[in-house]
C-alpha positions in Angstrom: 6.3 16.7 1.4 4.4 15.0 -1.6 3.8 11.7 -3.1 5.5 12.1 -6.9 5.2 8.7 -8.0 4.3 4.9 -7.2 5.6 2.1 -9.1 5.3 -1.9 -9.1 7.9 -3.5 -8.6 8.2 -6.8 -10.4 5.3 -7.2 -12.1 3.7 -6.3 -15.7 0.3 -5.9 -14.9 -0.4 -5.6 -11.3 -1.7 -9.0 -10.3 -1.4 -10.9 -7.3 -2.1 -14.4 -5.7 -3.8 -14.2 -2.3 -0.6 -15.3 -0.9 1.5 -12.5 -2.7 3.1 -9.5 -1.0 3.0 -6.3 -3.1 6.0 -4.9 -3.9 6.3 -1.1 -4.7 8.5 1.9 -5.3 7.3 5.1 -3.8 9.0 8.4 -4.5 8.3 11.6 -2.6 9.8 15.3 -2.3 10.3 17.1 0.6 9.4 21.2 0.0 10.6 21.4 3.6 12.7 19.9 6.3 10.5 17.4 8.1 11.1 13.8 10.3 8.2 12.0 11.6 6.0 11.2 8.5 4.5 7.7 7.3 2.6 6.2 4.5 -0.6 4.7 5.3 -1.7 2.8 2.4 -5.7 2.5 2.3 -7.2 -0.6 0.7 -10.6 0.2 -1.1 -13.2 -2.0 -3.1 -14.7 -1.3 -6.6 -17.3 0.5 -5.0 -15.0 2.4 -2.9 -15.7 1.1 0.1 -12.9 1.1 3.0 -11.9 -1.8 3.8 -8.7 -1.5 5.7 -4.7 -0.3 5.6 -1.1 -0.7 6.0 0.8 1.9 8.0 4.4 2.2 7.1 7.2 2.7 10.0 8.6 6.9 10.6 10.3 7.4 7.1 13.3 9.4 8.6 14.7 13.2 8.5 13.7 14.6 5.1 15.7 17.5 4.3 14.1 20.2 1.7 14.6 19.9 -2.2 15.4 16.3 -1.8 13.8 13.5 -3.3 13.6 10.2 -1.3 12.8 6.8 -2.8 11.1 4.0 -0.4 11.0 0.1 -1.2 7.7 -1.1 0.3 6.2 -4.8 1.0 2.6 -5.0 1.6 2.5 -8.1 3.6 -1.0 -9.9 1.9 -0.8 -13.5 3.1 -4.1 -14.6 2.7 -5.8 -11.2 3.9 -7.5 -9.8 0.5 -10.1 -12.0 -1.1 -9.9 -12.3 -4.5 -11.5 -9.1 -6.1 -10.6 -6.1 -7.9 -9.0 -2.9 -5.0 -8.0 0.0 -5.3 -5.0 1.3 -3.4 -4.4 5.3 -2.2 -1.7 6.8 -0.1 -1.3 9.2 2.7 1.6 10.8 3.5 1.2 11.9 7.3 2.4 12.2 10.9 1.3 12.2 14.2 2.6 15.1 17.1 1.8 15.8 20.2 -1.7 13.5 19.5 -2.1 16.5 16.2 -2.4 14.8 12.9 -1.0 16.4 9.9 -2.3 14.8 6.4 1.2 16.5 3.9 -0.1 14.9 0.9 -2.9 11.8 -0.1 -3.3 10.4 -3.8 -6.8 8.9 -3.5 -6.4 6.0 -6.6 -2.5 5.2 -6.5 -3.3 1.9 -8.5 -5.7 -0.9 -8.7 -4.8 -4.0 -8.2 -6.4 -7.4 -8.8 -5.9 -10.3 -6.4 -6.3 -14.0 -8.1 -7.5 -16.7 -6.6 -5.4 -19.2 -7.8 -2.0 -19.8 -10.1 -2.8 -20.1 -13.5 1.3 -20.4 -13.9 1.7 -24.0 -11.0 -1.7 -26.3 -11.6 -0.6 -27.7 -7.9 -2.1 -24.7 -6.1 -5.3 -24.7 -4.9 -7.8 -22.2 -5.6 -8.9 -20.0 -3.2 -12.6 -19.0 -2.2 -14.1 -17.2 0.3 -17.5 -18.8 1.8 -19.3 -15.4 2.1 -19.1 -12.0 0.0 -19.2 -10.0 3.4 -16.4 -7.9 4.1 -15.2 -6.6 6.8 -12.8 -3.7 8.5 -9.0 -5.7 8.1 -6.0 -4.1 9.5 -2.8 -5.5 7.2 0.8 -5.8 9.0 2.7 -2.5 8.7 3.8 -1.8 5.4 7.9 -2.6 5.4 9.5 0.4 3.8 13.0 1.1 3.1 15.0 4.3 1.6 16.9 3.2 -1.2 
C-alpha cells in the first residue's frame, strides 16, 4: 500500500494555534490485500530533528486496486511550541513483533504553529520559557475511512 496524497483540511495556509488540532485527508492505495497497517505521523523541526509522533489506530482490511480515504485529527493541545515543523508519514504494521515499513513520505507538509490569535485579541500569547526540546509522544492520531 502507498501514501498517494495528503491534504488539509480546513485551512488555506497551514497554520495552527498551539491549541489547534490538525485536520487532514490522507489517501492511500492498496497494490495488495492487506489489514493491520497504521499511519505514524513523525513530527520534525527545521533542522530535521525528531521530535516526536502520532500513531493512528489499525486502518482496516484493504483490498487490492482500491483506494481508501482517512479523515485524521492530530490532537495538539498545547504540545508543539510555536515554531516552523515538518510532518512525514509512515504507512506500517506490526506482526508477530516483525515490522513492515509499506510506504513513508519523508516531508508530507510543513506546518507552522502560532503562538497567539491574530483573529480574537482576548487570547493570550503563548511562550515557552526555554528553546530546549524534547522527545514528545502526541495522543494517537484519530483516523476515520470516509
Amino acid at each position: 500500500a502507498v501514501v498517494e496524497s495528503v491534504e488539509v483540511i480546513g485551512k488555506e495556509v497551514c497554520e495552527w494555534l498551539y491549541d489547534e488540532s490538525i485536520h487532514l485527508r490522507v489517501r492511500v492505495k492498496a497494490n495488495e490485500d492487506c489489514e493491520g497497517l497504521k499511519f505514524e505521523f513523525m513530527i520534525r523541526d527545521m533542522t530535521e530533528h525528531n521530535l516526536g509522533k502520532s500513531e493512528s489506530k489499525d486502518l482496516g482490511k484493504m483490498k487490492k486496486g482500491n483506494v481508501y480515504e482517512y479523515d485524521v485529527i492530530i490532537r495538539n493541545e498545547n504540545i508543539l511550541a510555536p515554531d516552523k515543523y515538518i510532518i512525514g508519514i509512515e504507512l506500517w504494521k506490526i506482526k508477530e513483533n516483525i515490522a513492515t515499513i509499506y510506504d513513508v513520505v519523508v516531508e508530507a507538509l510543513t506546518i507552522e504553529i502560532l503562538a497567539d490569535d491574530e483573529k480574537n485579541p482576548d487570547t493570550q500569547p503563548l511562550f515557552w520559557e526555554t528553546n530546549i526540546v524534547g522527545n514528545m509522544m502526541l495522543p494517537q492520531a484519530e483516523t476515520t475511512l470516509l
